[in-house]
Backbone as XML, in Angstrom:
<?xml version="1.0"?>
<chain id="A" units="angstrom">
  <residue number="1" name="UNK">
    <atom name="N" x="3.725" y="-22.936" z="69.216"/>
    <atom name="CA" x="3.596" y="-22.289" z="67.925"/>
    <atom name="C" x="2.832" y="-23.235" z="66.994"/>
  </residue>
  <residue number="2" name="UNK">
    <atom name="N" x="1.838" y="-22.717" z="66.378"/>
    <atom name="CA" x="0.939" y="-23.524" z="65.356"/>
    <atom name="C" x="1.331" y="-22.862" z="63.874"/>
  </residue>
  <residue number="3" name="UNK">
    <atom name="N" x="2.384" y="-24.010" z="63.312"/>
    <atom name="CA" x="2.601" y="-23.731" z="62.341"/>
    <atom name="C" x="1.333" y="-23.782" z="60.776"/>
  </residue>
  <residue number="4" name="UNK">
    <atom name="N" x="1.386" y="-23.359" z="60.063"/>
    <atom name="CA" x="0.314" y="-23.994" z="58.631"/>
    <atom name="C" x="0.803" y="-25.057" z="58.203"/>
  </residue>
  <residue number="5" name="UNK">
    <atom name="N" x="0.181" y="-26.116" z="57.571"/>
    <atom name="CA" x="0.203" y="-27.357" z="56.576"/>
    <atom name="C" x="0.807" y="-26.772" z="55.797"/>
  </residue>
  <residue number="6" name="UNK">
    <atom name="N" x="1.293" y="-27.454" z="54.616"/>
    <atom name="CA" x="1.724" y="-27.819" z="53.640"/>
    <atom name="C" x="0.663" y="-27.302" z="52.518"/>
  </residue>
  <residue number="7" name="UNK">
    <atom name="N" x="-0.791" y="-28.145" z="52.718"/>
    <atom name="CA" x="-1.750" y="-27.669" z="52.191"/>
    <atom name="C" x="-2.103" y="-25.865" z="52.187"/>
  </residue>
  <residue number="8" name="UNK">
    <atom name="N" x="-2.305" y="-25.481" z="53.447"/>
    <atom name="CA" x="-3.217" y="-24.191" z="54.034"/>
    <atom name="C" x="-1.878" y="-23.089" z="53.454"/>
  </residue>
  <residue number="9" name="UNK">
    <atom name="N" x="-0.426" y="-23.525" z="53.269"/>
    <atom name="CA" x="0.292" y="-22.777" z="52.703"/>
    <atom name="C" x="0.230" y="-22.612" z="50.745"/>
  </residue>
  <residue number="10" name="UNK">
    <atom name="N" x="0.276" y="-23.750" z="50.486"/>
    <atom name="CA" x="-0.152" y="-23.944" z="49.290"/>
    <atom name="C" x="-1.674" y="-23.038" z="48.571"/>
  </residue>
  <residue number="11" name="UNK">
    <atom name="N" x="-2.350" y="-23.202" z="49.454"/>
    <atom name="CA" x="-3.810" y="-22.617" z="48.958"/>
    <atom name="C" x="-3.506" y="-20.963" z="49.491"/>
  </residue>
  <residue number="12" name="UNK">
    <atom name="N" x="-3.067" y="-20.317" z="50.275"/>
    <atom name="CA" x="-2.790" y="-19.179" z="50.442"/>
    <atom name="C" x="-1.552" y="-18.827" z="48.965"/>
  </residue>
  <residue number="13" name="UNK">
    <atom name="N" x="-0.834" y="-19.520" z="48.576"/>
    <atom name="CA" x="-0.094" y="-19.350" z="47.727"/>
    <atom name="C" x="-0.930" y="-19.226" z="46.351"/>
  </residue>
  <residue number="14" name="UNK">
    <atom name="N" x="-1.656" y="-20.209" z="46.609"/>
    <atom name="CA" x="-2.385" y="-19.980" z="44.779"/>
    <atom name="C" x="-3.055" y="-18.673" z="44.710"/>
  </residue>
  <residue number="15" name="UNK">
    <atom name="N" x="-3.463" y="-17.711" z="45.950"/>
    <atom name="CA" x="-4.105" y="-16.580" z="45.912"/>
    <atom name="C" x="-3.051" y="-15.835" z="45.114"/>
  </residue>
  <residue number="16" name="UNK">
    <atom name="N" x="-1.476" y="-15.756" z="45.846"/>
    <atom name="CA" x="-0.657" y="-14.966" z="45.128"/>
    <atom name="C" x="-0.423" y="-14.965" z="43.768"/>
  </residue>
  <residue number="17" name="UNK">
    <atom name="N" x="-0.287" y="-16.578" z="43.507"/>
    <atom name="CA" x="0.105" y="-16.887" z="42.293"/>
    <atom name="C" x="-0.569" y="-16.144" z="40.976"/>
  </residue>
  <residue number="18" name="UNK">
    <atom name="N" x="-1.574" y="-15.930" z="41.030"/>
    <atom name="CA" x="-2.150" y="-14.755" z="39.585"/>
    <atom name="C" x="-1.396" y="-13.895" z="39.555"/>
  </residue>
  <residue number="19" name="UNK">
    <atom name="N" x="-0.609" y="-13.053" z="40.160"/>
    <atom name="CA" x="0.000" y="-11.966" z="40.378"/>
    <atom name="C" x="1.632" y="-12.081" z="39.628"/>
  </residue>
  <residue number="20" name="UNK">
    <atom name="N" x="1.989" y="-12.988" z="39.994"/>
    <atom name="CA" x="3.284" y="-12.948" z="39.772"/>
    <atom name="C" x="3.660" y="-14.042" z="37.942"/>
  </residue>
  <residue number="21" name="UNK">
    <atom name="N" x="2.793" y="-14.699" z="38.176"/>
    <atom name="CA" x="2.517" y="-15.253" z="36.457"/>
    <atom name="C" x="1.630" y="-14.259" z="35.368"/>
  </residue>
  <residue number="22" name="UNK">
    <atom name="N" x="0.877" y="-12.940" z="35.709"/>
    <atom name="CA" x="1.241" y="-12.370" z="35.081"/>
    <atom name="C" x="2.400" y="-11.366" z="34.690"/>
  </residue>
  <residue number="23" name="UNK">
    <atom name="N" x="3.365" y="-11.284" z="36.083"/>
    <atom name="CA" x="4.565" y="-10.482" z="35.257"/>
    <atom name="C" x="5.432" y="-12.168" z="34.877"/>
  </residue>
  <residue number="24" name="UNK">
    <atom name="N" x="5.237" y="-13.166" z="34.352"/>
    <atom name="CA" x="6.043" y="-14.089" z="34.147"/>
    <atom name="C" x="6.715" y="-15.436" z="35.187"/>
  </residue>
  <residue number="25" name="UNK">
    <atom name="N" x="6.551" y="-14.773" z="36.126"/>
    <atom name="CA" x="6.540" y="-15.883" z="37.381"/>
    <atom name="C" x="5.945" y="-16.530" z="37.759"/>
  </residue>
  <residue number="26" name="UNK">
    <atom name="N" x="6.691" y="-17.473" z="39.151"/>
    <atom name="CA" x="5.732" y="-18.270" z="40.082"/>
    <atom name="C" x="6.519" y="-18.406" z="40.537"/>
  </residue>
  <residue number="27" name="UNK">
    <atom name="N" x="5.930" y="-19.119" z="41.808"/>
    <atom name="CA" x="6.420" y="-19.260" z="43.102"/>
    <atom name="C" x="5.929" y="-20.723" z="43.931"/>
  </residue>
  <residue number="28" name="UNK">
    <atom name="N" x="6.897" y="-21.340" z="44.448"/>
    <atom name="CA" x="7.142" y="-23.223" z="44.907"/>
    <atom name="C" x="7.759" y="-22.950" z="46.554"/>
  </residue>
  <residue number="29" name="UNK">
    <atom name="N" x="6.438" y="-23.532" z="46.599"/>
    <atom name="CA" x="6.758" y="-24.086" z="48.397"/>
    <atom name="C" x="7.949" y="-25.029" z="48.440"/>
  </residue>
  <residue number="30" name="UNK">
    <atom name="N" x="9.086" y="-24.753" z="49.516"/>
    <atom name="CA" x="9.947" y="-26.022" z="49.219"/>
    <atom name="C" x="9.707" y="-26.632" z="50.658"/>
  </residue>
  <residue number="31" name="UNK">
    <atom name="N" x="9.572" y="-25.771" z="51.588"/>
    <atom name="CA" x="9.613" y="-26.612" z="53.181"/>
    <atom name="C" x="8.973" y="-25.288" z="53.699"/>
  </residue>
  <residue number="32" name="UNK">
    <atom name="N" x="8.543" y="-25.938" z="55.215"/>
    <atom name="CA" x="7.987" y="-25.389" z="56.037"/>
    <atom name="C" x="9.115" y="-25.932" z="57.271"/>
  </residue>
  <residue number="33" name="UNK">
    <atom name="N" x="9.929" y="-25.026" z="58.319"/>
    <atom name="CA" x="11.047" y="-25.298" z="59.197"/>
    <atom name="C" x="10.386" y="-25.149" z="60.270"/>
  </residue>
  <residue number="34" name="UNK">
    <atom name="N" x="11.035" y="-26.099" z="60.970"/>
    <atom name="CA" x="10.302" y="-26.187" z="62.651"/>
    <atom name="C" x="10.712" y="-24.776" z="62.988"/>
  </residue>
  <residue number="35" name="UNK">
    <atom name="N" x="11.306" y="-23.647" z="62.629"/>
    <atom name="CA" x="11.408" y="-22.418" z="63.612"/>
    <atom name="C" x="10.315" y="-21.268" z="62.905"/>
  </residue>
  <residue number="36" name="UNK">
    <atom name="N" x="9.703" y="-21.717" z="62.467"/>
    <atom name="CA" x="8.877" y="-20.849" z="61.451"/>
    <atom name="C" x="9.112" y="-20.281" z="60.382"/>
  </residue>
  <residue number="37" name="UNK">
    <atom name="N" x="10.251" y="-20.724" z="59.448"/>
    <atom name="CA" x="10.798" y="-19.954" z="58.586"/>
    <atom name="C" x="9.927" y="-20.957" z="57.011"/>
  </residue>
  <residue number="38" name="UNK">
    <atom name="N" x="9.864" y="-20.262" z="55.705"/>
    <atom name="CA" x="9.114" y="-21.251" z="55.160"/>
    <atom name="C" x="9.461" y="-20.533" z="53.631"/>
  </residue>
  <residue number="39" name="UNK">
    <atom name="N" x="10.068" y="-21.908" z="53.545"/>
    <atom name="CA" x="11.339" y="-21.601" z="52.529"/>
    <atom name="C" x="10.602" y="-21.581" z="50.337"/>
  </residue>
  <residue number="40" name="UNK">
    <atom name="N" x="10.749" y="-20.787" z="49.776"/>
    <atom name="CA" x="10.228" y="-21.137" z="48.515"/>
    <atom name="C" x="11.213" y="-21.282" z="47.325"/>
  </residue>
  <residue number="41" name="UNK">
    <atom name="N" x="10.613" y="-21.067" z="46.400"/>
    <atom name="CA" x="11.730" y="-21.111" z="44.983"/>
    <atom name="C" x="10.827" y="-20.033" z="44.424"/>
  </residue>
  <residue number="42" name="UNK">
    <atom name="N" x="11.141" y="-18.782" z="43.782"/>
    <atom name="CA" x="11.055" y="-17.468" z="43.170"/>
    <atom name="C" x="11.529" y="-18.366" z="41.610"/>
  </residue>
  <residue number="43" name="UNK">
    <atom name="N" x="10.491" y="-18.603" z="40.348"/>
    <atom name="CA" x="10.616" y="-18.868" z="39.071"/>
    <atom name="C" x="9.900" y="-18.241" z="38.208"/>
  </residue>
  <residue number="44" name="UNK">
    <atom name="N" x="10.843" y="-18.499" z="37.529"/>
    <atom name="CA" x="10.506" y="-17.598" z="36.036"/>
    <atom name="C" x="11.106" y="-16.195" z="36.071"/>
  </residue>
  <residue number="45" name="UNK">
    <atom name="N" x="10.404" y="-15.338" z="35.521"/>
    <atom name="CA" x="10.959" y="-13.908" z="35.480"/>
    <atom name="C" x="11.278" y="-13.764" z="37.341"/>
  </residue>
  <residue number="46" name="UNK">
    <atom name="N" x="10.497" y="-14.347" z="37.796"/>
    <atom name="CA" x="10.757" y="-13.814" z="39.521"/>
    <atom name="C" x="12.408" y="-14.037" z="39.819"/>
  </residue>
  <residue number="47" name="UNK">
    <atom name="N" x="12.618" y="-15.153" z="39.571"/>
    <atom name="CA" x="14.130" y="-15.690" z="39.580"/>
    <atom name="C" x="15.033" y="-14.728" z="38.952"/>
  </residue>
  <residue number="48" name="UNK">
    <atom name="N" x="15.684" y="-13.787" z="39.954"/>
    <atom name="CA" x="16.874" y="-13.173" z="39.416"/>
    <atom name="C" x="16.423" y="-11.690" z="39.287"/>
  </residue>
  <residue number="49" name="UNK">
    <atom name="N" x="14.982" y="-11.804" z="39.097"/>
    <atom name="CA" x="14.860" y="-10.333" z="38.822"/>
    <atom name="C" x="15.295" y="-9.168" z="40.299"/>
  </residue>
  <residue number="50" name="UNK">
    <atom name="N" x="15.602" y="-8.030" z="39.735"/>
    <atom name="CA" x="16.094" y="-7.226" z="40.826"/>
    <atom name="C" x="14.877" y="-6.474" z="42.057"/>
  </residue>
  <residue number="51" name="UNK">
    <atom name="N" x="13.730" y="-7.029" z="41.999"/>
    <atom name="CA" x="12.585" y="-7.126" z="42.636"/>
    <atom name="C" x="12.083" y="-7.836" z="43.176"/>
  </residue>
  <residue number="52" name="UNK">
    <atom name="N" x="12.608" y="-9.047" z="43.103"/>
    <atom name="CA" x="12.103" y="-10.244" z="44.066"/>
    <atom name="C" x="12.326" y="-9.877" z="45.173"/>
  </residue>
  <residue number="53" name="UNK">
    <atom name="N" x="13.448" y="-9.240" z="46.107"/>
    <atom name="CA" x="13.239" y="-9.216" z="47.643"/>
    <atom name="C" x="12.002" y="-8.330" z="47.583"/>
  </residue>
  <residue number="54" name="UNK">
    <atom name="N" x="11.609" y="-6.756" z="46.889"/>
    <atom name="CA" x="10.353" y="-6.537" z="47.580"/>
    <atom name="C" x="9.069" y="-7.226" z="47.425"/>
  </residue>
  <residue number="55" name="UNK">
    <atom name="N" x="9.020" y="-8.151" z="45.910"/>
    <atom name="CA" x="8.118" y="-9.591" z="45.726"/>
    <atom name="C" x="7.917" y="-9.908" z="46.691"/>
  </residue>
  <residue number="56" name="UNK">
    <atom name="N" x="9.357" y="-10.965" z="47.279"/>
    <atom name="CA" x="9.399" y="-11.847" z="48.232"/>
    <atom name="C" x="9.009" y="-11.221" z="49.701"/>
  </residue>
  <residue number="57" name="UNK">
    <atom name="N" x="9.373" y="-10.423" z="50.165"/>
    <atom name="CA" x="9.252" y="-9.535" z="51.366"/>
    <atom name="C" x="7.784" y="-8.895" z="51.574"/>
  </residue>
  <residue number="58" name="UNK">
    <atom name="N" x="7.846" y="-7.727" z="50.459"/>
    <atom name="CA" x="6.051" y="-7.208" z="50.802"/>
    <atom name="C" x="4.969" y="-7.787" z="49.984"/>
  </residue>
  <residue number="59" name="UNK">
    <atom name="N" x="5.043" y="-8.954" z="49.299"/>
    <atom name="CA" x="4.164" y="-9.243" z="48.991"/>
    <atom name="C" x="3.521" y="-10.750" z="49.871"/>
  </residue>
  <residue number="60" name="UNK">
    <atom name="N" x="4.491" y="-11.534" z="48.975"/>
    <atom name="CA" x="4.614" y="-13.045" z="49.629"/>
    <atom name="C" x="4.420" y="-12.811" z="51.467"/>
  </residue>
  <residue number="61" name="UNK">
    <atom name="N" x="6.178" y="-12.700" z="51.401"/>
    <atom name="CA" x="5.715" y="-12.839" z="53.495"/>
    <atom name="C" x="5.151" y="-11.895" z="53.864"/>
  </residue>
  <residue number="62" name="UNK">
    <atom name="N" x="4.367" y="-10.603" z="53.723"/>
    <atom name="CA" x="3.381" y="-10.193" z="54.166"/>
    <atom name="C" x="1.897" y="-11.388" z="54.039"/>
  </residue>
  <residue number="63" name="UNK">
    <atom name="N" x="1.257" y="-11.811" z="53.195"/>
    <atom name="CA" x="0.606" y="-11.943" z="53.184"/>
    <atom name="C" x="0.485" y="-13.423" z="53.910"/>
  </residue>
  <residue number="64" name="UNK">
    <atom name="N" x="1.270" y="-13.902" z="53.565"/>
    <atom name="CA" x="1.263" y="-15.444" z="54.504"/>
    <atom name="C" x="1.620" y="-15.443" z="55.761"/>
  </residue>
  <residue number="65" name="UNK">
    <atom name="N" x="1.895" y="-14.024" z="56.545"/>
    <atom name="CA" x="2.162" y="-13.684" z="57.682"/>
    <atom name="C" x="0.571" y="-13.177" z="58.067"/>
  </residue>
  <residue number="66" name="UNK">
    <atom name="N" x="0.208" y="-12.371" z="57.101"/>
    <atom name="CA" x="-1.584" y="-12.194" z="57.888"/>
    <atom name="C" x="-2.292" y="-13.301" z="57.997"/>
  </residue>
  <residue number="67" name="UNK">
    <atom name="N" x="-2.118" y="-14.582" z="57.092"/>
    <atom name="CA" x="-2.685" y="-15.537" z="57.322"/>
    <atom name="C" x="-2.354" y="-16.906" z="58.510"/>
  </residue>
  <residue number="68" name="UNK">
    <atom name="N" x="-1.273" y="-16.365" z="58.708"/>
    <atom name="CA" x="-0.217" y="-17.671" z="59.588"/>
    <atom name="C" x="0.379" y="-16.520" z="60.370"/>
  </residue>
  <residue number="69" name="UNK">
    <atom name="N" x="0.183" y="-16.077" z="61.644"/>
    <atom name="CA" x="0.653" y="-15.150" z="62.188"/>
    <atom name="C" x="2.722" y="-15.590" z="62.769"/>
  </residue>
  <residue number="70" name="UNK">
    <atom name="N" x="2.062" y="-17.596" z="62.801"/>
    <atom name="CA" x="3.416" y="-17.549" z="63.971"/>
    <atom name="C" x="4.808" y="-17.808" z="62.846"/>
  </residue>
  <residue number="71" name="UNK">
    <atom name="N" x="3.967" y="-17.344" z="61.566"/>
    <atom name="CA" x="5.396" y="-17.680" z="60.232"/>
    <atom name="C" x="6.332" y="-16.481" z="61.198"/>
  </residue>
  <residue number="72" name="UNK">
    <atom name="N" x="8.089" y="-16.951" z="60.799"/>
    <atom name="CA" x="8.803" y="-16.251" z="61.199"/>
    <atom name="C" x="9.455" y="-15.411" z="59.917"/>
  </residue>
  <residue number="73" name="UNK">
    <atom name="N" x="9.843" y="-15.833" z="58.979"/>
    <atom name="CA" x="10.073" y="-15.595" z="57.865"/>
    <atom name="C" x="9.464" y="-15.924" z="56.396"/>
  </residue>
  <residue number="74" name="UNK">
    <atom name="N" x="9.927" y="-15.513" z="54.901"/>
    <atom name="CA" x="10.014" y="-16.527" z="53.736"/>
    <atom name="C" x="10.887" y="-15.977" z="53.463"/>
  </residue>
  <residue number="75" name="UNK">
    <atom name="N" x="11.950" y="-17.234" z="53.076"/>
    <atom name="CA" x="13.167" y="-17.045" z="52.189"/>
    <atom name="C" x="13.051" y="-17.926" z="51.126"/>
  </residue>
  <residue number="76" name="UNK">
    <atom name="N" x="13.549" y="-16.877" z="50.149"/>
    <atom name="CA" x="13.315" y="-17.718" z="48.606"/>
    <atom name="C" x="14.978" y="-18.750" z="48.488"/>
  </residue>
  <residue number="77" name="UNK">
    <atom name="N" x="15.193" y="-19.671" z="48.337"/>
    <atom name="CA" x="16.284" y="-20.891" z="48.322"/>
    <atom name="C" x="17.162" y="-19.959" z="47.230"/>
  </residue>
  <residue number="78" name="UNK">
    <atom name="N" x="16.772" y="-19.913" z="46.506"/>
    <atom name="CA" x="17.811" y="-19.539" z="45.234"/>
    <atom name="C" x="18.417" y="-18.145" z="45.795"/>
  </residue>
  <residue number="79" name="UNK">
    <atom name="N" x="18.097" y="-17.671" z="46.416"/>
    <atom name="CA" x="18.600" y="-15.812" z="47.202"/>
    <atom name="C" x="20.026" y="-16.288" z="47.612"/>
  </residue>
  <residue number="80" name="UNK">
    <atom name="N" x="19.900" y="-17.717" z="48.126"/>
    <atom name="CA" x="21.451" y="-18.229" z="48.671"/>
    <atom name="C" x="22.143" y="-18.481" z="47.804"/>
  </residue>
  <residue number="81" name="UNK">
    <atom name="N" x="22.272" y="-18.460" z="46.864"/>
    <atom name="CA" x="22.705" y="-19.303" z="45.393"/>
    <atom name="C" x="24.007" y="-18.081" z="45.309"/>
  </residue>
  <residue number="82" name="UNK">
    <atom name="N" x="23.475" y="-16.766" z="45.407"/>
    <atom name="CA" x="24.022" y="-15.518" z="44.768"/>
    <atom name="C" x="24.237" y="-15.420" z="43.276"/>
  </residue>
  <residue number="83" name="UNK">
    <atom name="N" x="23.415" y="-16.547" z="42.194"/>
    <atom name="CA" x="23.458" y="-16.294" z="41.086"/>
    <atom name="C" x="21.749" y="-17.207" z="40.633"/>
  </residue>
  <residue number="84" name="UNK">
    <atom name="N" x="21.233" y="-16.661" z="39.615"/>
    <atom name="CA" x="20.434" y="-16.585" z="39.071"/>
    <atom name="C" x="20.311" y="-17.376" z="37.534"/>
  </residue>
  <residue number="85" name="UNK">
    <atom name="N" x="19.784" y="-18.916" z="37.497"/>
    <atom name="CA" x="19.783" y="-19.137" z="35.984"/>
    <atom name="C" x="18.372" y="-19.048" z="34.771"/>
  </residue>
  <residue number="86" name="UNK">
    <atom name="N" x="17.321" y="-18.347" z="36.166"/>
    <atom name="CA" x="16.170" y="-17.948" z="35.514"/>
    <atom name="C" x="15.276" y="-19.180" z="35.441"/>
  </residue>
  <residue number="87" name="UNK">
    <atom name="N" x="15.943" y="-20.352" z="35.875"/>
    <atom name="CA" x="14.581" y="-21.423" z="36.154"/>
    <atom name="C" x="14.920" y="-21.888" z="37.538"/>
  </residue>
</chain>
């Protein structure tokens, strides 16, 4: 499995990033996991809002999945939290 850099995830991310800082957000690479899973932080309005899984789901890991086929997932860190402090 040929995972993406750090970098090649990052620069696929800044594509998204216009999108989600104009509804008030952004979005932070935190790790990339040896099983393909590639973990972020959902901030700002993204954080908490009741739309981030389809954010996170059809936007985000769709698109870093067309670019990185062998990604297995993205899970946003704070989703585990089960609470939301908006940063």
């Amino acid at each position: 499995m040929a995972l993406p850099t750090v970098e090649e995830v990052e620069e696929a991310l800044d594509e998204i990033r216009p999108a989600l800082r104009f509804d008030g957000g952004d979005i932070e690479l935190v790790s990339i996991e040896e099983d393909g899973t590639i973990l972020v932080r959902l901030m700002g309005a993204c954080s908490g809002c009741g739309m981030s899984t389809l954010t996170l789901k059809a936007g985000v890991e769709r698109a870093l999945k067309q670019k990185f086929p062998d990604i297995k997932e993205v899970k946003d860190v704070n989703a585990d939290l089960g609470f939301s402090f908006g940063f």
